[in-house]
C-alpha positions in Angstrom: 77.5 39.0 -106.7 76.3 38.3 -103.1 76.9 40.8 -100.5 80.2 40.5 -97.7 77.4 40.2 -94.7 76.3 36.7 -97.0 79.9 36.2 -97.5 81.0 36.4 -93.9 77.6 34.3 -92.6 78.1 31.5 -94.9 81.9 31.6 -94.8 81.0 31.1 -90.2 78.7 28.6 -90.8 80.9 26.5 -92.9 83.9 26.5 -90.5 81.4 26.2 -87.6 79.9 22.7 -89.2 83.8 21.1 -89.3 85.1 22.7 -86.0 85.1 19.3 -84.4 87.5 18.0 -87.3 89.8 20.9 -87.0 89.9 20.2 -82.8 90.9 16.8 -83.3 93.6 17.6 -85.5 95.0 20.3 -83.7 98.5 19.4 -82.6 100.2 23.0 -83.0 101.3 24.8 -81.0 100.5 22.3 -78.7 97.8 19.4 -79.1 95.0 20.9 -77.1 92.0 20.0 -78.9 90.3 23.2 -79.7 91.3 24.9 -82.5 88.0 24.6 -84.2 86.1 26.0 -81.0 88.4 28.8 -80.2 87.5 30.2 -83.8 84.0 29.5 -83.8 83.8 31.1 -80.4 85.7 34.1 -81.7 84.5 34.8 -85.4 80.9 34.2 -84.1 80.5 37.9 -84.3 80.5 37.2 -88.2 77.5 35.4 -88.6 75.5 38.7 -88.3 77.8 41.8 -89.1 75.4 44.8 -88.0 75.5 48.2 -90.4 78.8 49.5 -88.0 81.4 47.1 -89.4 83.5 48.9 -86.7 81.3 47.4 -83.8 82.0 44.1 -85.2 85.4 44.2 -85.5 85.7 45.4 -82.0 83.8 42.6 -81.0 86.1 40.0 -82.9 89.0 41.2 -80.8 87.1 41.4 -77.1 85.8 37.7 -77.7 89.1 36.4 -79.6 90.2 33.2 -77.3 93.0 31.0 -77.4 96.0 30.5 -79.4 94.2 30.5 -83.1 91.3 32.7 -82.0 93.6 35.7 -81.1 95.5 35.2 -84.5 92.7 34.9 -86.5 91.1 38.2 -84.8 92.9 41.3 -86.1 93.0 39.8 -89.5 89.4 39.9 -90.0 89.1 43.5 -87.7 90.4 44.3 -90.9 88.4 42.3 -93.2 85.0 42.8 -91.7 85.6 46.8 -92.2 85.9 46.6 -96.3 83.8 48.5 -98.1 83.4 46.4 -100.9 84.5 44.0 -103.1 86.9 46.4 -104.8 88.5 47.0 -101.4 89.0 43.4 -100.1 92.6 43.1 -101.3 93.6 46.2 -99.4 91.6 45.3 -96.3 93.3 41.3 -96.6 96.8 42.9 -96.8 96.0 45.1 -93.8 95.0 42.0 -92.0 97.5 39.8 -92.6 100.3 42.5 -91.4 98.4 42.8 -88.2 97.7 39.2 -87.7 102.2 38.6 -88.2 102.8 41.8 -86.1 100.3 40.1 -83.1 102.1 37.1 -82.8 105.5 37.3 -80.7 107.2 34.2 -82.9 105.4 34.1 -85.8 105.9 31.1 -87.6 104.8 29.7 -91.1 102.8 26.2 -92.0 100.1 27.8 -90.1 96.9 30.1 -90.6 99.7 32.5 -91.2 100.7 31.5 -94.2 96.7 30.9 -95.7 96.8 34.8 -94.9 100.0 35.4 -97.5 98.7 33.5 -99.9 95.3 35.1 -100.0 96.9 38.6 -100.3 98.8 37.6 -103.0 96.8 35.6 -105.2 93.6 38.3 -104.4 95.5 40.9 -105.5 96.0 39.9 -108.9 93.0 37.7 -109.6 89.3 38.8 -109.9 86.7 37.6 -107.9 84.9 35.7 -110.5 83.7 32.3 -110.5 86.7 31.0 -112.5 88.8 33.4 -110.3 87.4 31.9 -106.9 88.9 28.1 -108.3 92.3 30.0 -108.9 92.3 31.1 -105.6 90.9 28.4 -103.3 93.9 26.0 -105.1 96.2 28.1 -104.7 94.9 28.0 -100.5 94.7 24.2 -101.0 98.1 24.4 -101.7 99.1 26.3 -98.9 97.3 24.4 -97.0 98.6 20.9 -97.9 102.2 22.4 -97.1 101.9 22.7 -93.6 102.4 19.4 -92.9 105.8 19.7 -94.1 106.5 22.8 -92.7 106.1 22.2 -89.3 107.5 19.1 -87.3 104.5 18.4 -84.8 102.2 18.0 -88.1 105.2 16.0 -89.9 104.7 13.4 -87.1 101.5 14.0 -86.9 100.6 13.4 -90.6 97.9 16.4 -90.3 97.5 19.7 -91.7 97.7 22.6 -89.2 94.3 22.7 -88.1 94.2 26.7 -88.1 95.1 27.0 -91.9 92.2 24.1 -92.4 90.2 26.5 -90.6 90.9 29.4 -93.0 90.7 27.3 -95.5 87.2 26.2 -94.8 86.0 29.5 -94.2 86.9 31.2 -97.2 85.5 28.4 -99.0 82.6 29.4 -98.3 82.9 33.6 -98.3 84.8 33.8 -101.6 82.1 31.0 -103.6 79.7 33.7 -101.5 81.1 36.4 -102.9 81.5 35.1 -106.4 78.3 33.8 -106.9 79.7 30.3 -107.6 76.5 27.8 -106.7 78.1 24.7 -107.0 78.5 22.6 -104.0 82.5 22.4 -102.6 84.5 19.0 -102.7 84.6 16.9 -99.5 87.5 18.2 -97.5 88.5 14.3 -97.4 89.2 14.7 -101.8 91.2 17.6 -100.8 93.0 16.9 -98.1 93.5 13.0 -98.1 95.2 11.3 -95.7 96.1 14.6 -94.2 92.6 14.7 -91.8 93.3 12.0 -88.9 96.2 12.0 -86.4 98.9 8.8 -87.3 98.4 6.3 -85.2 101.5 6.2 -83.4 101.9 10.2 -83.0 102.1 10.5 -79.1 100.9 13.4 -77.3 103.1 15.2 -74.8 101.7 15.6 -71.5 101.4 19.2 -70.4 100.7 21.0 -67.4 100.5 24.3 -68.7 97.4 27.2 -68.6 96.4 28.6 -71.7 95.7 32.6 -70.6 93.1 34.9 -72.1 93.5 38.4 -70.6 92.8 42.0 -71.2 94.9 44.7 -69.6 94.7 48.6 -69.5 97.6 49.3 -69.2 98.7 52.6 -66.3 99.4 55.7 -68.5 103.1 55.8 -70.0 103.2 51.8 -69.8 103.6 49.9 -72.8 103.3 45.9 -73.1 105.2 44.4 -75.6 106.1 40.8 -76.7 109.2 41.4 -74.6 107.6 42.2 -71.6 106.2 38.4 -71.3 109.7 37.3 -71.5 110.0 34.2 -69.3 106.1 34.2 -68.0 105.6 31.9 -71.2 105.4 31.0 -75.0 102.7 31.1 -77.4 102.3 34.8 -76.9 99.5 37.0 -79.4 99.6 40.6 -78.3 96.7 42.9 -79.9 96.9 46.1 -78.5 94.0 48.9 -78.7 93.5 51.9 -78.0 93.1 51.8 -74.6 93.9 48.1 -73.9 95.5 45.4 -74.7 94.8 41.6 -75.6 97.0 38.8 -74.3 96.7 35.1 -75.0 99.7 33.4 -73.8 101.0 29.5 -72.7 102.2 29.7 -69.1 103.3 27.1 -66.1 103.2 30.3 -63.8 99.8 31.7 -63.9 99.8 33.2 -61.1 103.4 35.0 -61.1 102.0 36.2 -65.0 99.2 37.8 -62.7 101.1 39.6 -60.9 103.1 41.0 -63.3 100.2 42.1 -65.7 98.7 43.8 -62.3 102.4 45.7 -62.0 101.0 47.2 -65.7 97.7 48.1 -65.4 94.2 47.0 -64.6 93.8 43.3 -65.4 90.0 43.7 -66.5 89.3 40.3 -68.4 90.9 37.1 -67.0 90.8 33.4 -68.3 92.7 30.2 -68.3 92.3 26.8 -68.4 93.7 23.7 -68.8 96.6 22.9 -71.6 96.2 19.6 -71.1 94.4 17.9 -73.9 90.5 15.7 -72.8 91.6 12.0 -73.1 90.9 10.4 -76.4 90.1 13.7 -78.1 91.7 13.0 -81.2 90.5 9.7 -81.5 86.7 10.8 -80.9 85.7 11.1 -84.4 87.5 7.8 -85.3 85.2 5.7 -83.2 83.9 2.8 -85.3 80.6 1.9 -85.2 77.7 1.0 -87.7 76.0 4.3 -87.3 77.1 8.0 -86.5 74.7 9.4 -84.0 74.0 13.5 -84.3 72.2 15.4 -82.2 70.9 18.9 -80.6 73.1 20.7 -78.2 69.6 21.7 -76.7 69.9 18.2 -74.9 71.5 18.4 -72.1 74.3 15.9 -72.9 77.3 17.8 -72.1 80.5 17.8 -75.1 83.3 15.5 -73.3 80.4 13.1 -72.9 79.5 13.6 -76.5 83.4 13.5 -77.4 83.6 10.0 -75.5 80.7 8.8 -78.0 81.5 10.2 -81.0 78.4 12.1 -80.9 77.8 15.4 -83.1 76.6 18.0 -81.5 74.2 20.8 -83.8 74.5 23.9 -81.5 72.2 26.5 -80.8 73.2 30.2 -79.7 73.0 31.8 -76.3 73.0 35.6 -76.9 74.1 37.9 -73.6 73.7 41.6 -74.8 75.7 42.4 -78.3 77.9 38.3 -77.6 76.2 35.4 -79.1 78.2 32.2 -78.4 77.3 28.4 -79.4 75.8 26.9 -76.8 78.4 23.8 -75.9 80.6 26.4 -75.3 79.3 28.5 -72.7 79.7 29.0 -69.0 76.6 28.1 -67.8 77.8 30.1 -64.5 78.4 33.2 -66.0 74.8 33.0 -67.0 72.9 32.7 -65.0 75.1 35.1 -62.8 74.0 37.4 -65.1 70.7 36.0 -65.6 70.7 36.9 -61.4 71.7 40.1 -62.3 68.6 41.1 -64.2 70.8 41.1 -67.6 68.4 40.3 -70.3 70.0 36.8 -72.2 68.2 35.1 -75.1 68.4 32.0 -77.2 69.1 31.8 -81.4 68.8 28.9 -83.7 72.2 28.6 -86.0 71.3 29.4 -89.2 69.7 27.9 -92.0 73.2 27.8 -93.7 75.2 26.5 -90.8 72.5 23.7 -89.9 72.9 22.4 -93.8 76.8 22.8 -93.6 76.6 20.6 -90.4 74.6 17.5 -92.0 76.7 17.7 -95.2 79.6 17.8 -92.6 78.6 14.7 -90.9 77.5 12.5 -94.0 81.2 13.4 -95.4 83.1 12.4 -92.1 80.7 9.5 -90.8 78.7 8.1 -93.6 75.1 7.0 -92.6 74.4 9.1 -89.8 71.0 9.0 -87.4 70.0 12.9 -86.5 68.1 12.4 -83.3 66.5 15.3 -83.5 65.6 17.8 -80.5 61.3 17.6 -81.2 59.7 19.2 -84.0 57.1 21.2 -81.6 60.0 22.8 -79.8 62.6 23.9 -83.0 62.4 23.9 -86.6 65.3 22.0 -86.8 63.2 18.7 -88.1 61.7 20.5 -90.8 65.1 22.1 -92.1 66.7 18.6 -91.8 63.9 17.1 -94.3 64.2 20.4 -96.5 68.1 19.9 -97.0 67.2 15.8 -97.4 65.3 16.3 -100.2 67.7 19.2 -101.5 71.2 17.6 -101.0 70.5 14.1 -99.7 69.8 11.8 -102.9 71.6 9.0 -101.1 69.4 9.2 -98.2 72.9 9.3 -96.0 71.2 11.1 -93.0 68.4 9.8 -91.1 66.6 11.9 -89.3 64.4 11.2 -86.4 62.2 13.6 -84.8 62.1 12.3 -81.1 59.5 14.3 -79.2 62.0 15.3 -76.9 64.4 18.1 -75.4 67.0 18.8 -72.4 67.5 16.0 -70.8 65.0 13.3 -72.0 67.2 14.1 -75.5 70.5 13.6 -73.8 68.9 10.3 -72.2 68.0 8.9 -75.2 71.3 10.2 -77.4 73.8 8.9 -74.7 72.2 5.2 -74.6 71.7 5.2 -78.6 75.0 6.3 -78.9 76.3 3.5 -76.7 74.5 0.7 -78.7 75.9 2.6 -82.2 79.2 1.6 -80.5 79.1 -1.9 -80.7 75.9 -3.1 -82.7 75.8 -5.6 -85.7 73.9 -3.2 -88.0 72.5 0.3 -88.2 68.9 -1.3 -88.0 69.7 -2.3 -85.1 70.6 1.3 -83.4 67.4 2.4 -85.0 65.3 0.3 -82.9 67.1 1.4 -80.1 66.5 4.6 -80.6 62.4 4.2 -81.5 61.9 2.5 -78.2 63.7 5.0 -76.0 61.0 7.7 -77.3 58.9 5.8 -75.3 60.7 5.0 -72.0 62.7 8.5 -71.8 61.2 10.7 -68.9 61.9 13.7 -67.5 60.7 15.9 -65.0 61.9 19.7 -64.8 61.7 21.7 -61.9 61.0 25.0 -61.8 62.5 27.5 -58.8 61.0 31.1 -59.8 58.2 32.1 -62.9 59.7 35.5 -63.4 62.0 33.5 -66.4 59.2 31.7 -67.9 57.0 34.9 -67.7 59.6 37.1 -69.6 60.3 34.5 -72.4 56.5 34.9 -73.1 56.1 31.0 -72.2 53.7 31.8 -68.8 51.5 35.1 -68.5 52.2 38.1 -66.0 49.3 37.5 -63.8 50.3 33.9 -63.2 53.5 34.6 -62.6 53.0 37.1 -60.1 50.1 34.9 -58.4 52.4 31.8 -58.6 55.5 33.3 -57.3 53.4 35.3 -54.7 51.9 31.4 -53.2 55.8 30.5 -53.9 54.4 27.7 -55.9 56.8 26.0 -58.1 55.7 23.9 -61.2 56.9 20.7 -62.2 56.8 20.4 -66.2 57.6 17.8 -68.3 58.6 17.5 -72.0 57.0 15.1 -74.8 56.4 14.7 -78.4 53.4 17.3 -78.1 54.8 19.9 -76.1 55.6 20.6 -72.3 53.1 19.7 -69.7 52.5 20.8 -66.8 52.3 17.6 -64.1 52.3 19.1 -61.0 53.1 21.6 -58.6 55.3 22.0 -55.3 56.1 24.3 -52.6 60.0 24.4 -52.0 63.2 22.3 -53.0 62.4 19.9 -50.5 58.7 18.7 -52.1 60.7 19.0 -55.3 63.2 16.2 -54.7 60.4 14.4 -53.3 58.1 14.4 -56.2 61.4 12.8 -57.6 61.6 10.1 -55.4 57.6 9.7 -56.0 58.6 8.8 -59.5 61.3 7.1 -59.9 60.1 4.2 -57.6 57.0 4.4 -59.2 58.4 4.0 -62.7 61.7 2.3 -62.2 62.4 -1.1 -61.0 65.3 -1.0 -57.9 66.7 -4.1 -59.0 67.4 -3.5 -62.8 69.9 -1.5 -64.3 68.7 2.3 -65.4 70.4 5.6 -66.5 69.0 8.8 -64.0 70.3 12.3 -65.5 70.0 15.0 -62.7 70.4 18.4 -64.2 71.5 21.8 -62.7 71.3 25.5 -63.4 73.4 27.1 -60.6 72.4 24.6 -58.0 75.6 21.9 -58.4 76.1 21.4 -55.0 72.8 21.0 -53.9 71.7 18.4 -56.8 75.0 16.8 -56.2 75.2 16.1 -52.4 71.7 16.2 -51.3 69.8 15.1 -54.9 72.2 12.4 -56.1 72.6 10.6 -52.7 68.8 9.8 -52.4 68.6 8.7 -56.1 71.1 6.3 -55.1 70.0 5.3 -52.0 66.6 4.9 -54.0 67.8 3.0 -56.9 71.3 1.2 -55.9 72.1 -0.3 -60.0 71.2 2.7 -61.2 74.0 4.6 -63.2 73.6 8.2 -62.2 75.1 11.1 -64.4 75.1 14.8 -62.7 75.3 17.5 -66.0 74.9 21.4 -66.8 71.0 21.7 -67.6 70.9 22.8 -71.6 71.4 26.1 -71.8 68.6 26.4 -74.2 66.2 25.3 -71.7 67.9 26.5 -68.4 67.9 30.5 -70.1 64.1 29.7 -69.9 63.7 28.3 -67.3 66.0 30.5 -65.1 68.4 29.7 -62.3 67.6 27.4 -59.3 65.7 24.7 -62.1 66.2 21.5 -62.0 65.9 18.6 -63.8 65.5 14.7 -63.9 65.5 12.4 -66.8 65.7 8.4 -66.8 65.2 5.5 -68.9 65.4 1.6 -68.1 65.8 -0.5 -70.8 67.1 -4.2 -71.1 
């Protein structure tokens, strides 16, 4: 038997690997694309329980997010706290009661039901590895009955993309747990037909916010399901001790404000946007003769990656005791706190999650080319060979180490993944791809050393002696490492070191793709930097993005970045 922290890590990393697939199937409550990265977001905590199970569960419900996230939450507060294997039934029935009690209108068909049928087949069936097969079909089952249940997924011809979810992860805790080896069936055997939106399902427009919020609440005051009547639907309540966890689907955000102000202090706020990204459920559907994966550590930004059909393999951004998957981080928050002296870090995913996310892709895609972030900056290139010639007989992914990071990566995954679109074979997008490790470039520029000096990646002394001449390097990523390729005084000598090369390297009159990057510099990269590249290079097709968080937390706020190609 395997211990629950293995459990819980390998039962994260297999529903991290298929959160795309559960976001474009999500079409319940409403159809809003991220089921699968509201839970990875808030069960991240799992992927690393510390010795105080109780700090982890108090981290699942202060990171819960949206609709599925918030559900999903005081169910495993409960889980993560077991003691043992002897006391997982108890813990799963405590969990399950709290996850119905947070939910104003519960309904079944969803990740509710998953939760009632592990507490009743778990408490009457050991965890052995004939057991774990009992159990897992009888969640199958569960699971294959949402579409039934509910009308949206009737239409839909989809499973409920939260119960998929569960059903994923406990996959991979319970075989954990139970020592079972053998690798799971593709979700496609066990689910089929029942993993890609119909066709002709249409998708309600909606102008609603989707609200994450903490309150604490004055003393006397209690918030209740009833006290959000007529500020919205959807509504999870989680209360604590001393505050209390709202997600909730509102037209009115800013009258639901004011009311949760009337009840207390309002001291975590989010919303955004119910509408769902255009062509989202249609993004891993995209024909093409080869499926292009590659690092979140370029900076090619998700909707751009959505629009492509691109996988992303995500790194972590840790901020304190939070560690969140890269894509989906505020790059502002940050490097606010990055400004503030808060100490914030970078992790690889984990061996098991990175192995989940190729046997993800080859199931879903087929033949799929890894363009992978370079093999001097990650160990992602060796673990992608090591699971090749462990899992891989069929020689299904392709890997390609390409030198490269940020956004000489994102350069060349955007342009391969445009020729994947439309090319006659996948030789063909392999080509592609070989050449642009050549003619990919990028320059980074760097405002302040004090970043690069703390990570350990310049010393002290020449950090204090390069920040004290307010010199300010200009580096540059390749296939052997970052170089160093010349230094400047101010943002001003910056863009025009920028202008230096891409004359000297591009030609005006042919088509070329410029990626400027930015750190917390948008405007300024955006009205005063992207103007002049224009003005400099008219047919150029000019992207402004986030810098990768992997390199900006490095590289610190005010950096910079370009990266270009040209190719016929």
């Amino acid at each position: 038997m395997n211990s629950l922290v293995e459990g819980f890590a390998t039962g994260y990393a297999c529903l991290s690997a298929r959160a795309d697939l559960l976001d474009r199937i999500n079409v319940f409550p409403v159809a809003d694309n991220d089921t699968g990265a509201n839970l990875r977001i808030t069960l991240a905590p799992l992927r690393c329980c510390g010795p105080d199970r109780a700090v982890t569960a108090a981290r699942l419900i202060r990171g819960a997010t949206g609709n599925s996230g918030n559900i999903a939450a005081p169910f495993f507060h409960e889980l993560v706290q077991a003691s043992g294997l002897d006391d997982l039934p108890v813990r799963v029935a405590a969990g399950r009661a709290q996850a119905w009690r947070a939910v104003a209108e519960p309904r079944g068909g969803t990740m509710l039901s998953v939760f009632d049928a592990l507490a009743e087949i778990l408490d009457r069936t050991p965890l052995t590895t004939s057991g774990c097969v009992t159990i897992l079909a009888t969640l199958r089952e569960t699971v294959l009955a949402t579409t039934e249940t509910l009308a949206d997924l009737r239409q839909a011809g989809v499973v409920d993309a939260g119960a998929l979810g569960m059903y994923v992860f406990f996959d991979g805790f319970l075989r954990t747990l139970a020592g079972d080896e053998a690798a799971s069936p593709s979700l496609f055997t066990l689910f089929p037909g029942r993993l890609a939106v119909a066709g002709g399902f249409s998708v309600p427009s909606n102008d609603g916010r989707c609200v994450d919020a903490v309150i604490r609440p004055v003393a006397g005051q209690r918030i209740t399901a009833q006290t959000m009547d007529g500020l919205g639907d959807s509504v999870v309540l989680v209360p604590g001790a001393a505050e209390v966890k709202l997600h909730i689907h509102t037209t009115e955000p800013q009258r639901l404000h004011d009311r949760l102000t009337g009840l207390g202090e309002v001291i975590n706020w989010h919303d955004e946007s119910l509408q769902q990204p255009q062509g989202a459920m249609a993004g891993g559907d995209r024909t093409g003769s080869l499926h292009i994966m590659t690092d979140a550590a370029g900076s090619l930004p998700r909707h751009l990656a959505r629009d492509l059909a691109i996988t992303l393999l995500d790194s972590y951004i840790v901020t304190g005791d939070v560690a969140r998957p890269e894509s989906l981080c505020d790059p502002e928050t940050i490097y606010a706190l990055m400004r503030q002296g808060h100490k914030v870090t970078t992790a690889q995913a984990s061996r098991a999650e990175r192995h989940a996310c190729y046997q993800s892709v080859c199931e879903q895609f087929g033949t799929t080319l890894y363009l992978c972030v370079g093999s001097v900056y990650t160990g992602n290139y060796a673990t992608a060979l090591a699971w090749k010639e462990e899992q891989d007989p069929q020689g299904c992914l392709q890997v390609l180490d390409t030198g490269a990071a940020s956004g000489r990566l994102a350069v060349i995954a955007l342009l391969t993944g445009r020729r994947a679109g439309h090319a006659d074979s996948a030789a063909e997008v392999r080509v592609v791809a070989r050449r642009l490790l050549d003619l990919a470039q990028e320059y980074i520029f760097v405002d302040c050393l004090q970043y690069l000096v703390a990570g350990g990646r310049v010393s002290r002394a020449k950090g204090f002696i390069g920040d004290l001449l307010h010199m300010k390097p200009v580096i540059s990523p390749t296939a052997g490492g970052v170089r160093k390729v010349g230094t400047v005084r101010n943002q001003k000598a910056q863009l025009a070191f920028a202008l230096a090369k891409v004359r000297t390297r591009l030609d005006s009159g042919k088509k070329a793709l410029l990626l400027l990057q930015y750190t917390d510099n948008k405007i300024w990269v955006e009205e005063t930097v992207c103007p002049q590249m224009q003005s400099a290079l008219p047919e150029a097709e000019i992207l402004v993005v986030p810098l990768s968080l992997t390199s900006g937390v490095h590289l610190g706020p005010g950096a910079w970045s370009l990266a270009f190609a040209q190719d016929d």
